[in-house]
DRENKOL-132215 format. One record per residue (C-alpha): residue in one letter; z, x, y. Coordinates in steps of 0.25 Angstrom, whole numbers, plus 5000, padded with zeros to 4 digits. Example, Ala and Ser with C-alpha at 12.3 -4.5 7.8 and 13.67 -1.06 7.14 Angstrom:
a503150494982/s502950554996/
//
This chain:
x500050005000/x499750035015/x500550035025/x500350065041/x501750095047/x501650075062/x502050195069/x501450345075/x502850405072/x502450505061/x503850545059/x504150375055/x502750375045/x503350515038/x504650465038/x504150325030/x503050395021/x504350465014/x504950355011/x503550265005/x503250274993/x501850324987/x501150174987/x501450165002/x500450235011/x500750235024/x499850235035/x500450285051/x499550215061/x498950335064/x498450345047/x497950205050/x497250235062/x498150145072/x498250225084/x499350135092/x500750165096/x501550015094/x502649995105/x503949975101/x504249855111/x505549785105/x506849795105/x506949795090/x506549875079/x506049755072/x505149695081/x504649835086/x504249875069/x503649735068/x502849765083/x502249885076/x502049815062/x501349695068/x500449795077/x499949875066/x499749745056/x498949675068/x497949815068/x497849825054/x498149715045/x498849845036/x500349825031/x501049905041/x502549925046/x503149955058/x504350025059/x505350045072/x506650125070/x507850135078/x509250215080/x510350115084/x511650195089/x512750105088/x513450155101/x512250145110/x512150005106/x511050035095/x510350125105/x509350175104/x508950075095/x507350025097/x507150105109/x507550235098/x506050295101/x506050285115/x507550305119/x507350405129/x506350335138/x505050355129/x505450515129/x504350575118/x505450655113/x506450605104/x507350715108/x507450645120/x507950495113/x508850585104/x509450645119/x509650515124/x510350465113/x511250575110/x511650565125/x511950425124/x512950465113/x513450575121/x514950515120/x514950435108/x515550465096/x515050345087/x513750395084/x513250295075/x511950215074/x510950205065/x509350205063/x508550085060/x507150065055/x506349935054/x505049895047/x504249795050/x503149795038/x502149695039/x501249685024/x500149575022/x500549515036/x501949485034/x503149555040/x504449625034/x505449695041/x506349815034/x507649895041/x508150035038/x509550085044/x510150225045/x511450235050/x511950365054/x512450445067/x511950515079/x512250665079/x512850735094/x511350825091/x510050825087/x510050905071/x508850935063/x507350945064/x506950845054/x506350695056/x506350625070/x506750535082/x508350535081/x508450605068/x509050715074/x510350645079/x510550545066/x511250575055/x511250455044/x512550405039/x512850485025/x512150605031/x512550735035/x511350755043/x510250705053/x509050645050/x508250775056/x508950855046/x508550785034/x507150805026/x506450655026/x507050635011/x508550655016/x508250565028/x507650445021/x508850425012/x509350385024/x508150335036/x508150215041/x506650215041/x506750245026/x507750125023/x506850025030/x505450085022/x506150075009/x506549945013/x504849925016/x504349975002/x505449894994/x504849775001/x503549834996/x503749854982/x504449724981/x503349624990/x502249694990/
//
């Protein structure tokens, strides 16, 4: 089975391809030939992965899913939540949302959040949605040199290191992203 996943990020369609296995092919929209960026204009993670899905559906017809990711820290009132990507006012860098957010928590000693994924898959027209959540912390400094966006600063609970430290089979016993595509395939293997 084909499936388009609606995003340019190649660190997101790496990240997803070592989880799937062998009878899923993955096409990113560039492998599809789609050369579009799909804003992210809501303020949730379901409607912003359903606005991707939806998009990419309506150009191709193709099974397709959209994802949107999130990390909610608890004492910023589940900032930076939907807005993680572009927490620093659209800064292309990511160092720059992992400044802001450690600034923010500058005086906090309850470090705690978590990361969460959503899925919105759309096969033969229809429309499921699938979750994934990592809880875990927020370091006082970047570690590591692995993976991307916040990976640097979040250690999962039952971890003794970041997600920048870990190679991509020690972080997807724990990722969000993995949680919420295994939940996909199940769906798969079980419906389809």
């Amino acid at each position: 089975m084909k499936l388009i996943i609606a995003s340019n990020n190649q660190h997101k369609v790496e990240e997803i391809r070592s989880v799937l296995p062998a009878t899923l092919k993955l096409l990113s929209l560039k492998e599809a030939g789609i050369e579009i960026e799909i804003p992210e204009p809501y303020d949730t993670l379901q409607e912003n992965a359903a606005e991707k899905a939806r998009t990419i559906y309506a150009l191709t017809g193709e099974n397709c899913f959209g994802e949107d990711t999130g990390l909610e820290i608890y004492a910023l009132q589940n900032e930076p939540g939907v807005k993680s990507a572009r927490y620093a006012q659209n800064e292309p860098e990511f160092r720059n949302n992992i400044e802001k957010l450690l600034f923010k928590l500058k005086d906090e000693t309850n470090r705690s959040g978590r990361f969460r994924t959503v899925i919105c898959l759309i096969v033969e027209g229809k429309e499921h949605f699938f979750e994934g959540i990592c809880e875990g912390m927020i370091l006082y400094q970047p570690k590591g040199e692995k993976g991307f966006g916040y990976d640097p600063i979040f250690q999962p609970d039952g971890a003794s290191i970041c997600f920048a430290e870990m190679d991509m089979e020690e972080k997807n016993l724990y990722s969000h992203r993995a949680r919420a595509m295994g939940a996909l395939v199940t769906f798969l293997k079980q419906n389809i």
